[in-house]
N, CA, C and O atoms as a GROMACS GRO file, in nm:
protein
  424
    1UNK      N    1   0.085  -0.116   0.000
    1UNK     CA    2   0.000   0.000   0.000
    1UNK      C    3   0.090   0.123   0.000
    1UNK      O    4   0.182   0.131   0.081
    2UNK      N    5   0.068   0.207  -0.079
    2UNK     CA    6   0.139   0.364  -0.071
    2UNK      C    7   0.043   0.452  -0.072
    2UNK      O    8  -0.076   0.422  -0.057
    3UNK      N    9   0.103   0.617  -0.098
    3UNK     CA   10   0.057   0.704  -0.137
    3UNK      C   11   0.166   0.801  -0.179
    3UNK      O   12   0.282   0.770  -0.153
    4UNK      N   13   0.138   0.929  -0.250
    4UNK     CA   14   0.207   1.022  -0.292
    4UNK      C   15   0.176   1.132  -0.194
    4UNK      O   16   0.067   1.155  -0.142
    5UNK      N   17   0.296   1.199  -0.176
    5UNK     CA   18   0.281   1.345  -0.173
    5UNK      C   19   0.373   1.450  -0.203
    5UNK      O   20   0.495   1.460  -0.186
    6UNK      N   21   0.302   1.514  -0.244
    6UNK     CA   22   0.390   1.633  -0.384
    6UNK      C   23   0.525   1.746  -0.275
    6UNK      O   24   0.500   1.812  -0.174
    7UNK      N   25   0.655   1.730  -0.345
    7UNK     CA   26   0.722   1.816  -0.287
    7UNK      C   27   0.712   1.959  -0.317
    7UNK      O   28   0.805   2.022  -0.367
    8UNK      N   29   0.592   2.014  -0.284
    8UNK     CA   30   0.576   2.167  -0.293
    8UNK      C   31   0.674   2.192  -0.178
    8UNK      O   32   0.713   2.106  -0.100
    9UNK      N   33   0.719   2.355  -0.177
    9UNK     CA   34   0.794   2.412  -0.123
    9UNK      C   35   0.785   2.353   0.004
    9UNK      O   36   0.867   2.264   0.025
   10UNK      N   37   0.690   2.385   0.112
   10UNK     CA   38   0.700   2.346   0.230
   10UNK      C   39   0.773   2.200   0.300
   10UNK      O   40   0.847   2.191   0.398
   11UNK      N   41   0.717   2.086   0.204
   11UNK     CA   42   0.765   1.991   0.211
   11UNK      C   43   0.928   1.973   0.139
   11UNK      O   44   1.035   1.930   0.181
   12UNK      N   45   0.888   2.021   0.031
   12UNK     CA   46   1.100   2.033  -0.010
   12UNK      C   47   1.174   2.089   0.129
   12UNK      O   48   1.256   2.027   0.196
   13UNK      N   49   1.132   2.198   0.148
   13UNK     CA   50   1.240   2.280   0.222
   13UNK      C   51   1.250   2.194   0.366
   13UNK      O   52   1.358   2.191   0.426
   14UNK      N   53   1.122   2.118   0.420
   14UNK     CA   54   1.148   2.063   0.527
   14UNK      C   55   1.131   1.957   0.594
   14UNK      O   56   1.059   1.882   0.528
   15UNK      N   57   1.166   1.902   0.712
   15UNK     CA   58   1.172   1.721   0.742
   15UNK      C   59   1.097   1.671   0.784
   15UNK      O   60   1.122   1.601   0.881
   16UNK      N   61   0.934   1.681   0.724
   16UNK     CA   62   0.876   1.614   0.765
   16UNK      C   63   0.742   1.623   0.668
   16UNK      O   64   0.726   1.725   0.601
   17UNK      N   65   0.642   1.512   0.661
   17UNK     CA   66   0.525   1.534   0.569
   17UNK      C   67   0.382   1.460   0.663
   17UNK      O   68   0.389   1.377   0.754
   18UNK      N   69   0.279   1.514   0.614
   18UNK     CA   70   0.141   1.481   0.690
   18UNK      C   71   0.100   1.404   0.630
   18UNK      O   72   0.085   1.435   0.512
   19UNK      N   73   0.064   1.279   0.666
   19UNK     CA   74  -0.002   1.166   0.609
   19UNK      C   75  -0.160   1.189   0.565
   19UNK      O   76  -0.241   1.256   0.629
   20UNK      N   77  -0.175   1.147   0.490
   20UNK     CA   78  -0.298   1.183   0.395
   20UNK      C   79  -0.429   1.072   0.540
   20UNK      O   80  -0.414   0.959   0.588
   21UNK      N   81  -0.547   1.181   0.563
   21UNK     CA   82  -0.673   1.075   0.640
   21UNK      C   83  -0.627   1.006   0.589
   21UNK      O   84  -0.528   0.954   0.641
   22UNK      N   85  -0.669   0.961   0.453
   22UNK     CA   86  -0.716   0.801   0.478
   22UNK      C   87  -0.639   0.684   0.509
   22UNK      O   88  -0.673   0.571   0.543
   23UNK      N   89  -0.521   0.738   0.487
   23UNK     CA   90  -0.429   0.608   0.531
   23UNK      C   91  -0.394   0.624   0.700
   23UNK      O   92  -0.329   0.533   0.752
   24UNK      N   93  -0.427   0.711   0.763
   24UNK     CA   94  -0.409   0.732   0.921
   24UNK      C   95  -0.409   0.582   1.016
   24UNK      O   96  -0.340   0.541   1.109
   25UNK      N   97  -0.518   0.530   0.943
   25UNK     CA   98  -0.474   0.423   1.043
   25UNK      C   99  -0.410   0.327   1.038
   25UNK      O  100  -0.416   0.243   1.128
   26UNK      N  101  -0.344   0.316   0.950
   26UNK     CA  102  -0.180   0.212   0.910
   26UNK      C  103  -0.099   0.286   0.940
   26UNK      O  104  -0.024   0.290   0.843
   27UNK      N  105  -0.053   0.366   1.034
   27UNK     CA  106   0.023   0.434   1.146
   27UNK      C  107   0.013   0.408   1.265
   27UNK      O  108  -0.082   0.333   1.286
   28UNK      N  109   0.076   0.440   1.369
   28UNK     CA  110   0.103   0.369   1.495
   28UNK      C  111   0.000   0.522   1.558
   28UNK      O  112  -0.084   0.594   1.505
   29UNK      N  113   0.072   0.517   1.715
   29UNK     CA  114   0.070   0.613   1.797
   29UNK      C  115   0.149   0.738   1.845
   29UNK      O  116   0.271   0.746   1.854
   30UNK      N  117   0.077   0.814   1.868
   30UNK     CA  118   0.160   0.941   1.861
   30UNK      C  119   0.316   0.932   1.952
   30UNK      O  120   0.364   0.897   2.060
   31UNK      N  121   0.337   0.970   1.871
   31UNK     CA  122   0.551   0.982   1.941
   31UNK      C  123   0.625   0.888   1.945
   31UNK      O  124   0.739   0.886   1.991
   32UNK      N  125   0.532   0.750   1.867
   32UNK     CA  126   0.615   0.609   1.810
   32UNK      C  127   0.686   0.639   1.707
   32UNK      O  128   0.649   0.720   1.621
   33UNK      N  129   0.816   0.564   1.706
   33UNK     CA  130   0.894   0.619   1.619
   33UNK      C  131   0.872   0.542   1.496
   33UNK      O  132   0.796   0.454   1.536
   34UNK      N  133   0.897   0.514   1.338
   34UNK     CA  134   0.909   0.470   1.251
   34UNK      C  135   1.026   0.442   1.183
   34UNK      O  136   1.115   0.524   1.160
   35UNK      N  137   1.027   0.337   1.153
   35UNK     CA  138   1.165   0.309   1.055
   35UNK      C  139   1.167   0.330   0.906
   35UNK      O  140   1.105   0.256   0.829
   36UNK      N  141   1.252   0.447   0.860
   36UNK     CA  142   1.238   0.479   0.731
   36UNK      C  143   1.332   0.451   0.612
   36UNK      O  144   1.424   0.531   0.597
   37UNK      N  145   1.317   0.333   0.512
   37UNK     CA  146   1.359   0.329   0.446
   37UNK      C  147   1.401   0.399   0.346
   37UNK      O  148   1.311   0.408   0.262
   38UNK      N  149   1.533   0.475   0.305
   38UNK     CA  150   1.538   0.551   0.162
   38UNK      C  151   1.566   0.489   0.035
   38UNK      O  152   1.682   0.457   0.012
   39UNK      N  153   1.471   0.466  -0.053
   39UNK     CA  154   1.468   0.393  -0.193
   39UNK      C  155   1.618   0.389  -0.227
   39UNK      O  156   1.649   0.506  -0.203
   40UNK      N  157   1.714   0.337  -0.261
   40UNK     CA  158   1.872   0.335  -0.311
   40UNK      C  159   1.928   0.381  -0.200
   40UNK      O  160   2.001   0.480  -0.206
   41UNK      N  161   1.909   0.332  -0.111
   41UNK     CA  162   2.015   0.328  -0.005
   41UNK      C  163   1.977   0.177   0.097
   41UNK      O  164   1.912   0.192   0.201
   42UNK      N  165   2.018   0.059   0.059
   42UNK     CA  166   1.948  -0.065   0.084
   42UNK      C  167   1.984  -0.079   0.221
   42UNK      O  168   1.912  -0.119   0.312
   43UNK      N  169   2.142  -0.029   0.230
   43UNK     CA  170   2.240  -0.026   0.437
   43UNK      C  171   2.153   0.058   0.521
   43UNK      O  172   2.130   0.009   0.631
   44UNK      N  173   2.082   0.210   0.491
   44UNK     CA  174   2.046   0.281   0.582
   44UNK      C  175   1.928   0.255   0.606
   44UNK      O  176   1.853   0.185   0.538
   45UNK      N  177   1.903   0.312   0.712
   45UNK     CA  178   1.734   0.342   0.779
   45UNK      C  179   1.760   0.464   0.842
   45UNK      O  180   1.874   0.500   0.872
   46UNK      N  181   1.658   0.530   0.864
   46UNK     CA  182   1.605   0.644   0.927
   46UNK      C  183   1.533   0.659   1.063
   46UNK      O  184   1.558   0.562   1.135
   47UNK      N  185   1.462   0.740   1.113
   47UNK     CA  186   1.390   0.709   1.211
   47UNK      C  187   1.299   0.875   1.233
   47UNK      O  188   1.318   0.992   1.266
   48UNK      N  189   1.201   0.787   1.192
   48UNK     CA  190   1.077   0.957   1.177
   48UNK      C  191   0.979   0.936   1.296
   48UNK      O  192   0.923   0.826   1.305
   49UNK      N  193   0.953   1.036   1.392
   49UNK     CA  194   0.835   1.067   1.486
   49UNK      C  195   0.676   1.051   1.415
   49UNK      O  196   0.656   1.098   1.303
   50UNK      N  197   0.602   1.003   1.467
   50UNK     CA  198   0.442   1.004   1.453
   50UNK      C  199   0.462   1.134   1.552
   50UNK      O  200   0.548   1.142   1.639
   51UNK      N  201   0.361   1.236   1.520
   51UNK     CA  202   0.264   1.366   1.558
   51UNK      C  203   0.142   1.337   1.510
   51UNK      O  204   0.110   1.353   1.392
   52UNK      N  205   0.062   1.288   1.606
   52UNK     CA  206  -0.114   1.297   1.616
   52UNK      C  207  -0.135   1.405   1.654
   52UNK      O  208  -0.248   1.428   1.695
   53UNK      N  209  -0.044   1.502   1.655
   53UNK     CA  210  -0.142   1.645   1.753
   53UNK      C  211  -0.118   1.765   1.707
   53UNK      O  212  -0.152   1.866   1.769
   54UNK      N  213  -0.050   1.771   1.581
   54UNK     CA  214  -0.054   1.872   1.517
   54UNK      C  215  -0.168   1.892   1.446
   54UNK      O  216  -0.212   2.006   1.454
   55UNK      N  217  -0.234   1.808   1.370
   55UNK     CA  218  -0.347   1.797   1.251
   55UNK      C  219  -0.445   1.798   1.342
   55UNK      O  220  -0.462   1.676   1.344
   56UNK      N  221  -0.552   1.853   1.450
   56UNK     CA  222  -0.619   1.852   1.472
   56UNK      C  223  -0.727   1.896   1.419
   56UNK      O  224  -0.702   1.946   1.309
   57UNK      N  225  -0.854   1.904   1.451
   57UNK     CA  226  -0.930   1.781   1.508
   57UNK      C  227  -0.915   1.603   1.462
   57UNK      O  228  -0.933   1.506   1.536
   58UNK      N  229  -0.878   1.602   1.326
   58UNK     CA  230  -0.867   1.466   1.233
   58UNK      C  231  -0.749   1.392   1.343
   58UNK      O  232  -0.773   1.273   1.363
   59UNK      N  233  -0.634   1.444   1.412
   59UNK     CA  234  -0.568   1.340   1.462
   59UNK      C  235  -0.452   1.266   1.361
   59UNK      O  236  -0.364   1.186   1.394
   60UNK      N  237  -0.478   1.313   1.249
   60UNK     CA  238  -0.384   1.234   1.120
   60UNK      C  239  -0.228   1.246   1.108
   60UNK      O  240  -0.188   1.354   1.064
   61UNK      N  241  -0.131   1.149   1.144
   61UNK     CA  242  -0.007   1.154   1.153
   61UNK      C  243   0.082   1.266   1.088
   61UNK      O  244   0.085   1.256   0.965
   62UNK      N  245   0.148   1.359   1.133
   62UNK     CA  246   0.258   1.394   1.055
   62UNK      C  247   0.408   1.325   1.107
   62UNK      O  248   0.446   1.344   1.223
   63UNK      N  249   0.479   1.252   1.021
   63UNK     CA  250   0.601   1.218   1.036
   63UNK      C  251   0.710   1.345   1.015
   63UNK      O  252   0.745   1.416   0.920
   64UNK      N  253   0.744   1.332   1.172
   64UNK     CA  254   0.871   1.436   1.166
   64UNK      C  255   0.997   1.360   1.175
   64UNK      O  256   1.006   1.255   1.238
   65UNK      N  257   1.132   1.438   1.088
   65UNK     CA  258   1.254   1.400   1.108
   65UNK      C  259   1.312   1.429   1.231
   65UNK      O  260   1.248   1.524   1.276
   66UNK      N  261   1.384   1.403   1.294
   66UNK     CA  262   1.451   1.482   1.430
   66UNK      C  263   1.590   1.533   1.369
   66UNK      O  264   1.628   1.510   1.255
   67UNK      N  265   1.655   1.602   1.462
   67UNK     CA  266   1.780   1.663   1.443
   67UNK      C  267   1.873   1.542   1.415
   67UNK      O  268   1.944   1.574   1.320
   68UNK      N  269   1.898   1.442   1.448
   68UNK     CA  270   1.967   1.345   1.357
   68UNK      C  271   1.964   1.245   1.269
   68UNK      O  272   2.045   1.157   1.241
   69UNK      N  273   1.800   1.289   1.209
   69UNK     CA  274   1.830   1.219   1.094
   69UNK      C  275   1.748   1.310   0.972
   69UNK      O  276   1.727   1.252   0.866
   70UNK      N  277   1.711   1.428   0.985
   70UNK     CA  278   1.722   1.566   0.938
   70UNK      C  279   1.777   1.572   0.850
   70UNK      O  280   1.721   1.571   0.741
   71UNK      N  281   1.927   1.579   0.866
   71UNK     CA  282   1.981   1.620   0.711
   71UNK      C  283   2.046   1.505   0.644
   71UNK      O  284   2.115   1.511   0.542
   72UNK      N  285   2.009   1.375   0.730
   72UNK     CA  286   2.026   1.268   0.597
   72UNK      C  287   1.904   1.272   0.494
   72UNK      O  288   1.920   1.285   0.372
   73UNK      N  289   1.764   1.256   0.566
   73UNK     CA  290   1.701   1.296   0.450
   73UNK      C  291   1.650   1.381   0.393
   73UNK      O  292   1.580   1.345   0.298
   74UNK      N  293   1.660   1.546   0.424
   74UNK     CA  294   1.715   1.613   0.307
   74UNK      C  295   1.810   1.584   0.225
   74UNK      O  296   1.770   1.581   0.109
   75UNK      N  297   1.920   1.561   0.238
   75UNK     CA  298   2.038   1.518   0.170
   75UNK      C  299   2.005   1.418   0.028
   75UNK      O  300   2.024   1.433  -0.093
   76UNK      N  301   1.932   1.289   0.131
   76UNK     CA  302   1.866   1.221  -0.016
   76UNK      C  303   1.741   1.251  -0.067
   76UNK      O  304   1.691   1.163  -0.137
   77UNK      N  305   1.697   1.321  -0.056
   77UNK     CA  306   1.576   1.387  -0.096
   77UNK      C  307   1.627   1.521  -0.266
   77UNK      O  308   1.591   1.523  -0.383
   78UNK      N  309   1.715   1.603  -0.190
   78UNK     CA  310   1.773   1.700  -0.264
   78UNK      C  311   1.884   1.631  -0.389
   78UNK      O  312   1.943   1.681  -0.485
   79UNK      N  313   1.878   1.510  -0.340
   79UNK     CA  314   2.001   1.440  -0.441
   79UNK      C  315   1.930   1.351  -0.556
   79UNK      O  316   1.983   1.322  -0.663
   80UNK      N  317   1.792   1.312  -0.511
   80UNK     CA  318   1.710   1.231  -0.612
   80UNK      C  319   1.614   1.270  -0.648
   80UNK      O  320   1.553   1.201  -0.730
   81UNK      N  321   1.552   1.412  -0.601
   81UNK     CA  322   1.475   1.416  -0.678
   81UNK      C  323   1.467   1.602  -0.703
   81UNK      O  324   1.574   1.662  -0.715
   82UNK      N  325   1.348   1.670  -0.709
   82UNK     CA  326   1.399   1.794  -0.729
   82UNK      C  327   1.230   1.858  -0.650
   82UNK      O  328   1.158   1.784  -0.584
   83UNK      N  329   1.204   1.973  -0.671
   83UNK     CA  330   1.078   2.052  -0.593
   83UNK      C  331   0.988   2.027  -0.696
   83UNK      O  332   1.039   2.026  -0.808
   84UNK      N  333   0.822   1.999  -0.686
   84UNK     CA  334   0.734   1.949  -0.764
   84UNK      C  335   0.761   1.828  -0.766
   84UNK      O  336   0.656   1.766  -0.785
   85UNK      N  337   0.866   1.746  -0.755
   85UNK     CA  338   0.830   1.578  -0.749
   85UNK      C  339   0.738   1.540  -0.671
   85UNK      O  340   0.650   1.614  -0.626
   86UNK      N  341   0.752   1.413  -0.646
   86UNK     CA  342   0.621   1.360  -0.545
   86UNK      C  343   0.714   1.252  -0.468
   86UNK      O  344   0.775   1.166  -0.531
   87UNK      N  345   0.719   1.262  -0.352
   87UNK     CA  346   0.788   1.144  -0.243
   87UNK      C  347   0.625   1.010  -0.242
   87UNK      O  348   0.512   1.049  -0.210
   88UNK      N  349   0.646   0.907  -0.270
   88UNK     CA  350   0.590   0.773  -0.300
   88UNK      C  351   0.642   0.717  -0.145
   88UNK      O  352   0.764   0.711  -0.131
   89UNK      N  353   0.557   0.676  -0.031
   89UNK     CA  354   0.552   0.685   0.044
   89UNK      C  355   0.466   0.522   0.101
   89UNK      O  356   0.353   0.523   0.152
   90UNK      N  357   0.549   0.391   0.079
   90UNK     CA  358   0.549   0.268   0.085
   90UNK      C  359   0.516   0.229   0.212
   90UNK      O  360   0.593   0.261   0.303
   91UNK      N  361   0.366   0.134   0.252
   91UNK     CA  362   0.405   0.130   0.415
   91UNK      C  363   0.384   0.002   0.378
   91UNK      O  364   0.308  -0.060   0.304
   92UNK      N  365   0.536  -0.032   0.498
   92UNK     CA  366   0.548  -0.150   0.524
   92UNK      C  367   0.519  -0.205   0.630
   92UNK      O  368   0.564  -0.320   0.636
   93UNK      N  369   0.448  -0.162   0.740
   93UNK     CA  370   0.400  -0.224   0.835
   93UNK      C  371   0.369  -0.082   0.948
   93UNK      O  372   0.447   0.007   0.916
   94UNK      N  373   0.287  -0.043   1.056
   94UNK     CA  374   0.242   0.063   1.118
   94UNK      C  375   0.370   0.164   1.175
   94UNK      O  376   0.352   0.278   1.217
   95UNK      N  377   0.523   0.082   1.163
   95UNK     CA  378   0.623   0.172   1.230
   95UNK      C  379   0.729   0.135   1.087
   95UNK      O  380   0.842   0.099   1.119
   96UNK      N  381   0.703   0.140   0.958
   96UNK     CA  382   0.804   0.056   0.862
   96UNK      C  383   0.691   0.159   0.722
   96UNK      O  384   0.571   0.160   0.692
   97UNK      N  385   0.788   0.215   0.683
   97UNK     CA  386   0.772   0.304   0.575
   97UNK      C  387   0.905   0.328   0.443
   97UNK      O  388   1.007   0.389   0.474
   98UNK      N  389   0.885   0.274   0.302
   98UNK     CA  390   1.007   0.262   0.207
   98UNK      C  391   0.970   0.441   0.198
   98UNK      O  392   0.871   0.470   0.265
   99UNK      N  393   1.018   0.526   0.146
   99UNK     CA  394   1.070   0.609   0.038
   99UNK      C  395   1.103   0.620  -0.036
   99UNK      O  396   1.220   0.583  -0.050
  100UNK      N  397   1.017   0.693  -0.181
  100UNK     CA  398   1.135   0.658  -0.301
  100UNK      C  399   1.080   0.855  -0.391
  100UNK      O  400   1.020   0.943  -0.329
  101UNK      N  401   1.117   0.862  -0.504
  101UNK     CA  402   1.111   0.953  -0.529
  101UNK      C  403   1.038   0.973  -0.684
  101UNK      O  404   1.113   0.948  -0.779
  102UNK      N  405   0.958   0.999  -0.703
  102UNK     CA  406   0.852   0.971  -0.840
  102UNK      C  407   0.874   1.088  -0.931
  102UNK      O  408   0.807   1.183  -0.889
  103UNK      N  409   0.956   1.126  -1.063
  103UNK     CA  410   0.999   1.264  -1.110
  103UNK      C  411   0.870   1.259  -1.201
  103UNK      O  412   0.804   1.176  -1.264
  104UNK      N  413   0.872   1.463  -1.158
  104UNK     CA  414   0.727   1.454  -1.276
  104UNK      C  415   0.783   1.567  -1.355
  104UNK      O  416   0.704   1.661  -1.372
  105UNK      N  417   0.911   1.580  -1.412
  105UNK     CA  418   1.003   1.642  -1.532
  105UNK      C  419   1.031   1.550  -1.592
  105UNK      O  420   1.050   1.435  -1.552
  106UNK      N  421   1.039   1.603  -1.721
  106UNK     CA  422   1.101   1.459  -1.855
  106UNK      C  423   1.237   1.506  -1.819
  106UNK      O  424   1.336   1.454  -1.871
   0.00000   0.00000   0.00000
């Protein structure tokens, strides 16, 4: 199961994205951490925060980066894909999420 979401500015410039309702509940609990896979990088993982309490009233996850693992994925974010792409957003289980990067330039 995935979904997209588009790197408009806000999301380019920063470490973290709001999970779309409907997939909310194939997410854990607020301030559980997640393990984040980056598409072409098969050695690393990541590790992104659940926030249930920003999106209120809905409750709907935003995954934040923390300060150490922040500018790894900017880093691969800014290296694979560009602003207007779309991050493709793979869940692999309620704390297990792939990343990959979907270009919408020829």
């Amino acid at each position: 199961m995935q979904f997209l979401i588009s790197l408009q500015p806000t999301y380019w410039e920063q470490a973290f994205f709001n999970v779309p309702v409907e997939f909310e509940k194939h997410f854990g609990h607020d301030d559980e951490n997640v393990r984040v896979e980056l598409n072409g990088q098969q050695d690393a993982s990541l590790t992104a925060t659940i926030n249930r309490r920003c999106n209120a009233p809905t409750c709907h996850p935003r995954l934040h980066f923390n300060a150490e693992n922040r500018h790894p994925y900017q880093a691969w974010k800014q290296a694979n894909g560009r602003l207007d792409d779309e991050l493709s957003v793979e869940i692999l289980g309620s704390n297990h999420i792939r990343l990959s990067i979907v270009s919408n330039k020829g």
